[in-house]
C-alpha positions in Angstrom: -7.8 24.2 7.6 -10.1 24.7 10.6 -13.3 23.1 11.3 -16.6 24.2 12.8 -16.5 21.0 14.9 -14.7 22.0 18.1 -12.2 19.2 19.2 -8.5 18.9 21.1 -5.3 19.4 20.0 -4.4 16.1 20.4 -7.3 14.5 18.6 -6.5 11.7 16.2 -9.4 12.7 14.0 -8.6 16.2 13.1 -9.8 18.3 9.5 -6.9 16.6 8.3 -7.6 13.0 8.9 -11.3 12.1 7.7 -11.0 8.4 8.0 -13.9 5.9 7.2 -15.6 3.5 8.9 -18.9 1.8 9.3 -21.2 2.5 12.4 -24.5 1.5 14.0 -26.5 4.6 14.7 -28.6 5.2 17.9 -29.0 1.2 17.9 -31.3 1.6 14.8 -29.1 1.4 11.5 -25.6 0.4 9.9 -24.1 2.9 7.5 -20.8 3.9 6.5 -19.3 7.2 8.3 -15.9 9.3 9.2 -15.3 11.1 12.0 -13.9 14.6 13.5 -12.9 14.8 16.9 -15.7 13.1 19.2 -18.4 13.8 16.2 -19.5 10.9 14.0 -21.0 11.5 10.7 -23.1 9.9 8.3 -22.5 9.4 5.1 -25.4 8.1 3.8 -27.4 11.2 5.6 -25.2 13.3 3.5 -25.4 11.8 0.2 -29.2 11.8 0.2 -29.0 15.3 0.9 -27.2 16.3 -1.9 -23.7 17.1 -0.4 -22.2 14.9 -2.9 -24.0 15.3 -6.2 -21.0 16.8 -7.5 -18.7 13.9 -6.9 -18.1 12.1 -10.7 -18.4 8.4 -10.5 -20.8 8.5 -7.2 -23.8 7.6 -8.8 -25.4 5.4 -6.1 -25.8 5.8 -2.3 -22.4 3.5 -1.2 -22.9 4.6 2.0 -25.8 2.8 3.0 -23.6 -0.5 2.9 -22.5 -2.7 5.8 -19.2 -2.4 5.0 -17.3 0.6 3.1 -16.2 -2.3 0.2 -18.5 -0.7 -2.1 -17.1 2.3 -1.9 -13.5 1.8 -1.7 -14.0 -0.6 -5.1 -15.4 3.0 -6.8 -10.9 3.7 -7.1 -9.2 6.8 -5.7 -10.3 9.2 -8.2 -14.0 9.3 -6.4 -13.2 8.1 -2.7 -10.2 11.2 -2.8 -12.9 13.3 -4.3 -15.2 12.3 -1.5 -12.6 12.9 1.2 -11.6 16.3 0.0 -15.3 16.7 -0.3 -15.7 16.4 3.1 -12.7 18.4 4.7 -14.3 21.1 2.7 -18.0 20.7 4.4 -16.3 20.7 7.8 -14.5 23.7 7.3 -16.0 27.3 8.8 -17.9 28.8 6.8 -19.1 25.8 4.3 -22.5 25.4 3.7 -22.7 22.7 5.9 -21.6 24.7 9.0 -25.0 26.9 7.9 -26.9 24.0 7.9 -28.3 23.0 11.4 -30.8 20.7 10.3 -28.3 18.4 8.3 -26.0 18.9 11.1 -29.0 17.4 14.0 -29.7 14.6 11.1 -26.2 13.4 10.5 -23.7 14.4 13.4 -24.0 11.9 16.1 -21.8 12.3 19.6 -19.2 9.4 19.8 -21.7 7.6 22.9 -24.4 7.6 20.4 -22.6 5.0 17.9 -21.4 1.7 17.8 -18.7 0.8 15.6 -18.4 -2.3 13.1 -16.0 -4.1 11.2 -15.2 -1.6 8.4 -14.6 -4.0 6.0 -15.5 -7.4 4.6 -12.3 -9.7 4.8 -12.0 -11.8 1.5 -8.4 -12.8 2.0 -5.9 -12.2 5.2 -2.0 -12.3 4.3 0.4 -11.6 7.8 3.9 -10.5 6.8 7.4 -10.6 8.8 8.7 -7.7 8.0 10.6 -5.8 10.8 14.3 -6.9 11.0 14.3 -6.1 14.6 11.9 -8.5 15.6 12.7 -11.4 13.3 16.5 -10.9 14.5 14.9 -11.4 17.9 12.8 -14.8 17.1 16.0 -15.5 15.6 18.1 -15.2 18.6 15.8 -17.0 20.7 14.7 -20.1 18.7 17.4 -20.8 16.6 21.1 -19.7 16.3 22.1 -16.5 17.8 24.8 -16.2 15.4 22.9 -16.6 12.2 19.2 -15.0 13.7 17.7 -14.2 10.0 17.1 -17.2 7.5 19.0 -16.8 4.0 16.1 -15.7 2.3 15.0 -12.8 5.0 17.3 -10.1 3.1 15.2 -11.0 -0.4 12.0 -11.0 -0.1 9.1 -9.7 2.0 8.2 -13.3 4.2 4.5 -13.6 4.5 2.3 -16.5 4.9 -1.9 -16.8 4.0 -4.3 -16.5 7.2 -7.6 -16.8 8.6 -9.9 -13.7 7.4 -13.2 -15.2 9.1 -11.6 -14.6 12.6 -10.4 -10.8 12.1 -12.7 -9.0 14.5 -13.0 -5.2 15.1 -11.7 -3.7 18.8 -13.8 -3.9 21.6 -14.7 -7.5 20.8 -13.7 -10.5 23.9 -11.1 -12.9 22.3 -11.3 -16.6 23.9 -7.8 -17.9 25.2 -7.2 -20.8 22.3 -6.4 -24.1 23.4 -4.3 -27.0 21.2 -1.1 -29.1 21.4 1.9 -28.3 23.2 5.3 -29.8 24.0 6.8 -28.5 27.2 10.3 -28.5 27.1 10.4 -31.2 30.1 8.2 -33.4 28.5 8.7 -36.5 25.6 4.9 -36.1 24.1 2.7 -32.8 23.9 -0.1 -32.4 25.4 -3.7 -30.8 25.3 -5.1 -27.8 26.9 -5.2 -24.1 26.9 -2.8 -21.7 26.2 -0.3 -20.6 28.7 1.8 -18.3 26.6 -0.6 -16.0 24.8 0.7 -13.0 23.6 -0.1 -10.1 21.5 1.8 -8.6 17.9 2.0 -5.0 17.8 1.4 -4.5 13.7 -0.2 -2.2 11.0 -2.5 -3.6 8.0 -3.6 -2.4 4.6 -6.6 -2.6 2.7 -7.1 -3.5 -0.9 -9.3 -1.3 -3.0 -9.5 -3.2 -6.7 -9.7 -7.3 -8.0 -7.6 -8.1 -10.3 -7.9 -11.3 -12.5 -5.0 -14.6 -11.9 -1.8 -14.0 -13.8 -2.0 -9.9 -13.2 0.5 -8.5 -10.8 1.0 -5.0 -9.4 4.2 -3.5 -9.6 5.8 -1.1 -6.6 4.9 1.8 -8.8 1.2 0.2 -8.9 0.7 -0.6 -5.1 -0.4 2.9 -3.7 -2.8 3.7 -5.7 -4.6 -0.5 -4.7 -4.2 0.7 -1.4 -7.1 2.4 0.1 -5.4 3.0 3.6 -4.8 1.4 7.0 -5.7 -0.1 10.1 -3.6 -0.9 13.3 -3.8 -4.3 14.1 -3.5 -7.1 16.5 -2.2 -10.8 15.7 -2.6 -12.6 18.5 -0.7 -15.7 19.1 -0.2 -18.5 21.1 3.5 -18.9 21.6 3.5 -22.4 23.0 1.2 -23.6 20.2 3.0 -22.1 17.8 6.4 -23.5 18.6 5.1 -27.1 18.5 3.2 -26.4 15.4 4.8 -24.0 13.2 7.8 -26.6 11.2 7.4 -26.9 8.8 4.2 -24.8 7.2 4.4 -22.4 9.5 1.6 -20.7 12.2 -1.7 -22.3 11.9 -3.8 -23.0 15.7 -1.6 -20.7 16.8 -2.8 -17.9 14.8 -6.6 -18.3 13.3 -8.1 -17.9 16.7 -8.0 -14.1 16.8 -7.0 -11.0 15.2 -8.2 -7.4 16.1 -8.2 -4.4 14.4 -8.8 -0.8 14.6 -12.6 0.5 13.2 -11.4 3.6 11.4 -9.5 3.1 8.1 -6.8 5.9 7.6 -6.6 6.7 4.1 -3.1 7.3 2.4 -3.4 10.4 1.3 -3.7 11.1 5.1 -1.0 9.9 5.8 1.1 11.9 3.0 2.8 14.3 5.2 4.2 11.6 7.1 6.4 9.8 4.8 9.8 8.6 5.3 12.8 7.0 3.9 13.0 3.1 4.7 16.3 1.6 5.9 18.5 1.2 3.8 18.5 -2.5 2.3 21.8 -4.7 1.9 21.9 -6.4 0.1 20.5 -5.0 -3.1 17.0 -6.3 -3.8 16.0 -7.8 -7.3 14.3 -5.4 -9.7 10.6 -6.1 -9.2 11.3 -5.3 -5.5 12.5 -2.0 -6.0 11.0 1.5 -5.6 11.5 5.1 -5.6 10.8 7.7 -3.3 10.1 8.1 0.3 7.5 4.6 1.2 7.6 4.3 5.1 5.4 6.2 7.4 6.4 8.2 10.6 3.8 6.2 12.9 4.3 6.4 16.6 2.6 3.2 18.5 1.8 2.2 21.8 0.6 -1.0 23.3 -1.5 -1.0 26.9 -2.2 -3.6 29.0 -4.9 -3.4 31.5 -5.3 -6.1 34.2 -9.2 -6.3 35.7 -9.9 -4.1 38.1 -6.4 -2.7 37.5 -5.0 0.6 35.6 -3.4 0.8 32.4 0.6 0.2 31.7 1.9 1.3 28.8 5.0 -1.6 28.0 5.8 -0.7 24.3 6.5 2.4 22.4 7.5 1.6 18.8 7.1 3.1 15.2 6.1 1.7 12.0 9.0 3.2 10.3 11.0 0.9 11.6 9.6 -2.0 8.9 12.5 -3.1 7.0 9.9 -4.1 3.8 7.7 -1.4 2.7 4.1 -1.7 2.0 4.6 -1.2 -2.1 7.3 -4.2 -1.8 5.0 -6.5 0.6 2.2 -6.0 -2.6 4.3 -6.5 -5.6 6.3 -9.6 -3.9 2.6 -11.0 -3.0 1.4 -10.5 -7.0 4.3 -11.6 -8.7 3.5 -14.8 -9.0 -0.1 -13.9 -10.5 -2.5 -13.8 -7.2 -5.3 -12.2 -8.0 -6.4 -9.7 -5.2 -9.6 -8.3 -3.7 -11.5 -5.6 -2.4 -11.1 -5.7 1.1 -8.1 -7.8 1.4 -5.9 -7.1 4.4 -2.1 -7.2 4.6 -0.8 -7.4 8.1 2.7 -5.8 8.5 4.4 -8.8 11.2 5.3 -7.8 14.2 6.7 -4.1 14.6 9.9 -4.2 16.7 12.8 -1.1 17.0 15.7 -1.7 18.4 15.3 -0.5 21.6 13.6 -3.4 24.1 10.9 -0.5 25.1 9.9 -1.2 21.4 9.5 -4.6 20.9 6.4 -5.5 19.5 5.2 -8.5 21.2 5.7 -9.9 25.1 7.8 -12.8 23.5 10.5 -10.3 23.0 9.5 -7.2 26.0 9.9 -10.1 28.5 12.5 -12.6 26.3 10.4 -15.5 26.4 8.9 -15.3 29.5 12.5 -15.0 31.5 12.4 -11.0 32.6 8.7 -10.5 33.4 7.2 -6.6 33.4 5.9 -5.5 36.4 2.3 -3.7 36.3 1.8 -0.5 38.7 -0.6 -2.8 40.7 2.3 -5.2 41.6 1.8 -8.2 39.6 4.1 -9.7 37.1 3.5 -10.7 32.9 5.4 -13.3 31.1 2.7 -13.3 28.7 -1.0 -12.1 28.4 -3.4 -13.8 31.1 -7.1 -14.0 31.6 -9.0 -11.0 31.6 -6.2 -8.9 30.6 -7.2 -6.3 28.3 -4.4 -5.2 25.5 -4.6 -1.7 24.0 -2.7 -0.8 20.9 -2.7 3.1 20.2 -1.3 4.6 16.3 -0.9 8.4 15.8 1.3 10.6 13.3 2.1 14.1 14.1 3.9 17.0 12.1 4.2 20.9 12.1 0.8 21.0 14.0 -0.6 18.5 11.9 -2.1 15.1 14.0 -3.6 12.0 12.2 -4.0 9.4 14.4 -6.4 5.6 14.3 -7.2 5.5 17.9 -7.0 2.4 19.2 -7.8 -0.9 18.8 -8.6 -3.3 22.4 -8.9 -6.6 23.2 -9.8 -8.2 26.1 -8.6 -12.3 26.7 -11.4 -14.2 28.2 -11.1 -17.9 29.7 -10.9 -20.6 27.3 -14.8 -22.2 26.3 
């Protein structure tokens, strides 16, 4: 496929991307759009044109919502259509290409828009799913010798968080403050957090409800998947190790998340697939699943001191997650909880084995004992004020790019 929209080689949002997203246009209205190269379109522009009266199911403008819920709840039989729709209309020679009016009305220049959260959050659910990094949490906070718990190998671990606090990139996150316990000291004490860091992850986004009791089976999961996001779970290392035992993250989590405005669909993502590694041992039957169910995602995680350049200090890939998406859903139904659309399923932490891919500065700088050393000279044990962290997400094949861009935060001083 080639477009009549001109845009680089090395764009994330080629022809054969068309993710979605939800955009304030020329600081006058909110509408759902995609996007192809540096060109941002609206959706709604198009539907009440008519460039989507052909679509089956699409009876109502969708795309005039806040948030592309509506039309992700429509199922994959219409929101494929619509996609496919679109590659088509960007193609050269479409009648869209012909049509310079439509083009002026709904083709805005990436300055001209501001972009939203794509989604409304009912439910957040964080998962633990890369080997790599748990073996490393392992290592450092409990035996060496026995890193993973006995129940690691069995089942995807996951654990409910805060949806309210998910914000899209670009928005200033507030360095959380709480209990600690220094090692040196008999009580804990109060103030901010001195051991913020970042957790390099992927999320995806529900598409359907379903009622108590239902479940969705690994065979079932892709198609209640409506695509991803690349995401950022910030934590607060020293809260969290004084809170976590024994129910886990809670302060040192619901402060913050970030994630990516531009949901990459699956079927996107389809010429990317790859085998998972290989689990020992065997996994019970509801956990298993045919076929190839990772994806070939290259990621990189920035950070950016004020005033100072960017360092890139991890290059990972989301192939390296131990539990697959299809397994993470079916594990979370199983017991009968009901989903919703717009739910979002964070992958944990995505370490490889290499230390250039660890996932977090927890495990790039081993808790704080071998800082990194940014090109402007200073040191990081972990994330300081007015740092800005960058998370980038990109596939590539035969030619073929898809990438997320990015999502960023920046840490601002405690209020």
């Amino acid at each position: 496929m080639k477009s009549f929209v001109d845009y680089s080689s090395n764009s994330d949002f080629s022809i054969h991307n068309i993710p979605f997203g939800v955009a304030v246009f020329n600081k006058e209205y909110i509408g759902c759009c995609t996007r192809i190269g540096d060109q941002i379109i609206d959706l709604a522009t198009l539907y009440d044109l008519g460039y989507f009266d052909d679509i089956q199911g699409l009876d109502d403008n969708v795309f005039e919502a806040y948030t592309i819920n509506e039309f992700i709840e429509l199922g994959k039989p219409v929101t494929n259509a619509v996609r496919t729709k679109i590659q088509t209309l960007l193609q050269e020679g479409s009648a869209l290409s012909k049509d310079q009016k439509t083009i002026e009305e709904a083709f805005y220049d990436l300055d001209k828009v501001k972009m939203m959260m794509p989604v409304h959050i009912p439910n957040y659910t964080d998962f633990y799913s890369s080997i790599e990094h748990a073996t490393n949490v392992g290592k450092m906070f409990r035996d060496p010798a026995n890193a993973l718990l006995p129940n690691w190998k069995h089942l995807p671990v996951g654990y409910h968080g805060r949806a309210s606090s998910i914000v899209v990139s670009g928005t200033e996150i507030n360095r959380p403050k709480g209990q600690m316990k220094p090692a040196d000291a008999d009580k804990p004490v109060f103030g901010p957090c001195k051991q913020l860091d970042f957790e390099l992850e992927m999320a995806f986004i529900i598409n359907k409800n379903t009622e108590m009791g239902e479940s969705i089976s690994t065979k079932e999961a892709e198609d209640a998947i409506f695509g991803m996001v690349v995401f950022n779970d910030w934590s607060a290392r020293d809260i969290q190790s004084w809170e976590y035992v024994p129910l886990g993250p809670f302060l040192a989590k619901n402060f913050g998340s970030s994630i990516s405005p531009w949901v990459v669909t699956l079927e996107a993502l389809e010429p990317f697939r790859t085998a998972s590694p290989v689990q020992d041992p065997e996994v019970l039957d509801y956990l298993k699943f045919e076929g190839d169910k990772n994806y070939d995602i290259n990621l990189e995680v920035y950070i950016q001191p004020e005033n100072g350049d960017q360092n890139l200090i991890c290059e990972s890939n989301y192939k390296h997650m131990y539990w697959n998406m299809t397994q993470q859903l079916a594990h979370h139904t199983v017991n009968g909880c009901n989903v919703e659309v717009g739910d979002i399923y964070a992958s944990g932490t995505i370490s490889g084995s290499d230390p250039k891919s660890f996932g977090s500065m927890l495990e790039l700088t081993w808790r704080g004992q071998n800082p990194l050393s940014l090109s402007n000279g200073e040191e990081r044990k972990f994330i300081e004020d007015h740092d800005t962290v960058t998370m980038k997400a990109w596939a590539e094949k035969k030619g073929v790019r898809v990438g997320f861009g990015e999502v960023s935060g920046k840490i601002i001083p405690t209020l």
